[in-house]
C-alpha positions in Angstrom: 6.7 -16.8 14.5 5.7 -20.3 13.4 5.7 -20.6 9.6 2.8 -21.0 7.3 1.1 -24.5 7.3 1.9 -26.3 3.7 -1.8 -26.1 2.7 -2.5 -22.8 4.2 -4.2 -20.5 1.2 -1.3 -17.0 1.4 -3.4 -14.1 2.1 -3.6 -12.0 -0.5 -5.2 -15.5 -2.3 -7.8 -15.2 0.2 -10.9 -14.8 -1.4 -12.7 -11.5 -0.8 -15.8 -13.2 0.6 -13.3 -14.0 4.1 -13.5 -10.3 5.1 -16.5 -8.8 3.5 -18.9 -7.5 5.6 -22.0 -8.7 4.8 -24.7 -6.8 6.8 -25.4 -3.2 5.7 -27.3 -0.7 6.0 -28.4 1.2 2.3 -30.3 3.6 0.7 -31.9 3.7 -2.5 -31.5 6.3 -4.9 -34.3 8.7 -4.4 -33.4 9.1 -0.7 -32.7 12.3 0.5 -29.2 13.4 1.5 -30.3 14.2 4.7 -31.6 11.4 5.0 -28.4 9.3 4.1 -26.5 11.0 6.4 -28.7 9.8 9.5 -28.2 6.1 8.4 -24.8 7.2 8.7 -24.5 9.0 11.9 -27.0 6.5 13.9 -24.7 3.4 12.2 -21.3 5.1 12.9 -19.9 3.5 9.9 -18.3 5.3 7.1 -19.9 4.1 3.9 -23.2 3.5 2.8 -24.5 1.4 -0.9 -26.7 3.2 -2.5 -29.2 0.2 -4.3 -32.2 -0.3 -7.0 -34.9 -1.6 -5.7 -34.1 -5.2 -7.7 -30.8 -4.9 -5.2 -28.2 -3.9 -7.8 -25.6 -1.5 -6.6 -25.7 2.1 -8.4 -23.2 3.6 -5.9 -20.8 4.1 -2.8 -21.6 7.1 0.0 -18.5 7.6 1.9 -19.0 10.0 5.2 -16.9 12.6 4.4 -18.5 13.2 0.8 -21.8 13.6 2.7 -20.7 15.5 5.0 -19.8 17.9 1.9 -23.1 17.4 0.7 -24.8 18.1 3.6 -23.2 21.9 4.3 -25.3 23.1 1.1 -28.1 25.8 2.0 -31.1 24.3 3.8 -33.2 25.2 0.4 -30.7 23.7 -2.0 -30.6 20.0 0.5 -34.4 19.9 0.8 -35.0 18.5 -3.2 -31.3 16.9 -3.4 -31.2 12.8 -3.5 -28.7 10.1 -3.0 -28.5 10.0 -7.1 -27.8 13.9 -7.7 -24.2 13.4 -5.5 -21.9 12.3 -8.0 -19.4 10.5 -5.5 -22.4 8.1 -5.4 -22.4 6.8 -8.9 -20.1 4.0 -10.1 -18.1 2.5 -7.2 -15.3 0.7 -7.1 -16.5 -3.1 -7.7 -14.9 -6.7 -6.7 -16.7 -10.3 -6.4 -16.7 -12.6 -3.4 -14.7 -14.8 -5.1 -11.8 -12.3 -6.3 -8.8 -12.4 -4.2 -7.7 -10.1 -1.8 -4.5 -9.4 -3.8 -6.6 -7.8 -6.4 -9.2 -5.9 -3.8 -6.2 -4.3 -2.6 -4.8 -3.7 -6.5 -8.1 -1.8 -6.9 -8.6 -0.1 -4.1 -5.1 1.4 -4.8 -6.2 2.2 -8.5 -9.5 3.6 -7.8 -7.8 5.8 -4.8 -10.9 4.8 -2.2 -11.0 3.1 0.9 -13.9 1.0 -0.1 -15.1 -1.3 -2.2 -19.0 -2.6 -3.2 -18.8 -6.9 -3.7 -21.3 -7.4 -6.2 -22.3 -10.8 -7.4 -23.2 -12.1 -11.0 -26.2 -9.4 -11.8 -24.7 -6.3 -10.5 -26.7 -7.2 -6.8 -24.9 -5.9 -4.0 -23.7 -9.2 -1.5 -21.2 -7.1 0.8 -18.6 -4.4 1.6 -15.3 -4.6 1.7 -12.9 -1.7 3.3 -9.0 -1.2 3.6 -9.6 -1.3 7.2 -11.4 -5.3 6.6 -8.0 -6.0 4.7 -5.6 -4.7 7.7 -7.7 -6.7 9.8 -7.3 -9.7 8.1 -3.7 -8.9 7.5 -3.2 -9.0 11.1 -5.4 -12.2 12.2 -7.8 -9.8 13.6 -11.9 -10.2 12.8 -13.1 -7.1 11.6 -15.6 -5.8 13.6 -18.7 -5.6 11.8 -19.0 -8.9 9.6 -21.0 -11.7 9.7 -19.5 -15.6 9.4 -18.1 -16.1 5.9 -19.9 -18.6 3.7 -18.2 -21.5 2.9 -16.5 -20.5 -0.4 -17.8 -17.2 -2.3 -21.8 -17.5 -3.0 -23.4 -15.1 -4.2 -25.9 -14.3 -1.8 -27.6 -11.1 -1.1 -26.7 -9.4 2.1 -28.9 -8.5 5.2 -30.1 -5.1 4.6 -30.8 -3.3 8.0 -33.8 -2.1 8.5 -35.0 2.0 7.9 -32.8 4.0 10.3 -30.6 2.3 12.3 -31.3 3.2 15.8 -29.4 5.8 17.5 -26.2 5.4 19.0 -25.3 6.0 22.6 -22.8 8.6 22.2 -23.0 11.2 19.2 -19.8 12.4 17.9 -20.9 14.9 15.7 -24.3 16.3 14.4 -26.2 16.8 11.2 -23.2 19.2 9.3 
C-alpha cells in the first residue's frame, strides 16, 4: 500500500459534498403514504426527503418506516400524508461543506443511516448515507451520485420527476 500523498486532504476531512448524492427523488408533505412508497419501490432506494414547496427539507422517509406505515388498514392509509408519519419530521442534518468526520459523528449520534445536506436556508442540496461513506472509505464511487462540485456550493439538487419509472425486477410489493 503506497502512502498518502503530502497534500492529500485525510478522509474523514473530506468535505461531505465529495460523496453526497445529489439527484433525488422527493415528496412533499401532503403526499400520500402510498404514494411515497411507490417513489420508493420504482427508485429502489431506501430513503426519500420529504420538501416544502420553497425546497426546504421538513423530513427523512427511510423504507422500512414506510413500510410500517403502509401495513395500516386500507381506510386508516387512504387520508394519511407524508407529514402525519412522525419518522418524517426533523432529520438528521449536515452541510456540503461539513466534513465527513462529523457526518459520521452524527450519524452515530442520531442512530440513522442517513443524513439530509441542507444548505444555508434549510433547502435540501443532497443525501448522504453510511453506505456513500463506506464507499468513499474504500475508493469506491457510490453508485447513485452525480460529479461533485468543485468545493461545497450550495446548490439545489436535481429533483426527479413525479414517479420514477418502474423498475425491471420488483422485489417486493405495495406492503
Amino acid at each position: 500500500m503506497e502512502p498518502p500523498m503530502q497534500d492529500e486532504v485525510p478522509f474523514d476531512e473530506r468535505p461531505v459534498a465529495e460523496v453526497m448524492s445529489t439527484v433525488l427523488y422527493a415528496v412533499t408533505e401532503d403526499e400520500g403514504v402510498l404514494a411515497a412508497w411507490e417513489h420508493l419501490e420504482r427508485s429502489g432506494r431506501r430513503h426519500l426527503p420529504v420538501v416544502r414547496a420553497d425546497g426546504r427539507c421538513t423530513g427523512l422517509l427511510d423504507r422500512a418506516d414506510l413500510a410500517v406505515a403502509c401495513a395500516a388498514p386500507a381506510t386508516a392509509l387512504s387520508g394519511t400524508t407524508v407529514n402525519d408519519l412522525p419518522q418524517g419530521r426533523r432529520p438528521a442534518v449536515v452541510h456540503p461543506g461539513d466534513t465527513l468526520h462529523r457526518a459520521a459523528v452524527v450519524l452515530t449520534v442520531a442512530g440513522v443511516d442517513a443524513l439530509v445536506v441542507t444548505g444555508d436556508r434549510g433547502r435540501l442540496v443532497g443525501l448522504v448515507t453510511a453506505s456513500d461513506l463506506v464507499a468513499a472509505f474504500t475508493g469506491r464511487q457510490p453508485a447513485r451520485r452525480t460529479v461533485a462540485p468543485e468545493g461545497p456550493q450550495e446548490q439545489p439538487c436535481l429533483l426527479l420527476p413525479r414517479f420514477p419509472p418502474h423498475r425491471p425486477e420488483r422485489r417486493t410489493g405495495v406492503p
